[in-house]
N, C-alpha and C positions, 0 to 999 in steps of 0.2 A: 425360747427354745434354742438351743444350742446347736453350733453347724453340726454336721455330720463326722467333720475331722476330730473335732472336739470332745463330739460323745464316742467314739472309736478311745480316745486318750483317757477319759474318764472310764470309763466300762473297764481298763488295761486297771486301772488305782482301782476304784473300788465295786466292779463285777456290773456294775448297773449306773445308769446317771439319777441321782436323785431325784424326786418328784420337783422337791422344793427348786432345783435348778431349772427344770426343764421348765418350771413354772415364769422363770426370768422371762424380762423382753429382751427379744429377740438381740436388740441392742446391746446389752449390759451384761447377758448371758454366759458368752467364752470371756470376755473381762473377769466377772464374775470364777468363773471360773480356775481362772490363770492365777487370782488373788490367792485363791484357797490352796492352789496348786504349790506355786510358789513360798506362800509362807507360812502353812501348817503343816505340807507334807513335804517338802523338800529340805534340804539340810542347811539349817540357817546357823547362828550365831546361840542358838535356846537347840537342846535336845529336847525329842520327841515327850519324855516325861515331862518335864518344866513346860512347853506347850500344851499338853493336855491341862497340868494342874491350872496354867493361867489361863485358860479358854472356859477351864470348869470356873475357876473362880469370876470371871465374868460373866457368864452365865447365868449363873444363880444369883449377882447383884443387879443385872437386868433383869429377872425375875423372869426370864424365857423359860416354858417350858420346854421346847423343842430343843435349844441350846445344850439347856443341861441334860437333857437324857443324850443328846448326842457324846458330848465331851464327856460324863461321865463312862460311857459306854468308852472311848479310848480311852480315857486314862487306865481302866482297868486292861488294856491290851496293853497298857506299857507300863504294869503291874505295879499300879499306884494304889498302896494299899486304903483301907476305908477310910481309917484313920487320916492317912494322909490325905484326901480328899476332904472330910470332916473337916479339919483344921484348913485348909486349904479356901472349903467353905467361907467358915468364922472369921477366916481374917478378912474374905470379902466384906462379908457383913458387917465388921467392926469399922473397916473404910467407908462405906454409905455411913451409916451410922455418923462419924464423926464429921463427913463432910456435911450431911443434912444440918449438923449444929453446927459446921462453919457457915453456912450458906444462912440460915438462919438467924445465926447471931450478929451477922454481917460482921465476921471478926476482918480488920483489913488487912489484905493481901499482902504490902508492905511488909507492917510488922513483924506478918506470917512469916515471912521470907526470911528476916532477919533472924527471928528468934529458931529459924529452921537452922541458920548457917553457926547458930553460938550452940544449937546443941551437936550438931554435929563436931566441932571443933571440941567442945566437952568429952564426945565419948570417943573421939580418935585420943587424946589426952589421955584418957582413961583405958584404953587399950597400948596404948604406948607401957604407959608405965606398967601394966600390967606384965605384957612380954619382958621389961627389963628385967623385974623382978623372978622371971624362971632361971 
């Protein structure tokens, strides 16, 4: 349960303190709290849209239902069309996906690493010349 000061600051964002908080120990509760406060509703570094899509797309690659009806519910308040939640989805999906066949294959981390940094150097290359050529 959350102190008192805390559900007065929570009820001010969003009209009521969730079950799901109020469910906290006592402990971890206004921590809990202050986390969410801080960096899904306050103005961080990510606007409000980009934090819903990446909250929804976490979400739904942890397979929470609660998650996603929540985050999907804001993203539509920060008028993230379906589409774009859709796709927003899929790429989650496609990242499990390929990391379950990294974890699986046991592909090693090293090489990973390496072959991460020549593609990237590939497609800065390839964006480079691209802009010279306009």
């Amino acid at each position: 349960m959350v102190s008192s000061e805390t559900e007065t600051e929570i009820e001010a964002y969003l009209g009521q303190v969730p079950s799901w908080l109020a469910a906290m120990p006592e402990p971890a509760a206004d921590h809990s709290w202050g986390i969410v406060r801080d960096l899904e509703l306050e103005e961080t570094e990510l606007t409000q849209r980009e934090k819903a899509l990446a909250a929804l797309s976490a979400a739904a690659a942890i397979q929470c239902p609660y998650c996603t009806h929540f985050h999907r519910a804001e993203a539509e308040l920060e008028d993230v069309t379906a589409a774009e939640m859709e796709e927003a989805v899929a790429i989650a999906g496609n990242v499990r996906l390929f990391s379950s066949v990294l974890h699986g294959a046991e592909v090693d981390h090293e090489a990973f690493v390496s072959e991460t940094g020549e593609i990237v150097e590939h497609v800065k290359e390839q964006q480079a010349a691209a802009g010279s050529s306009d």
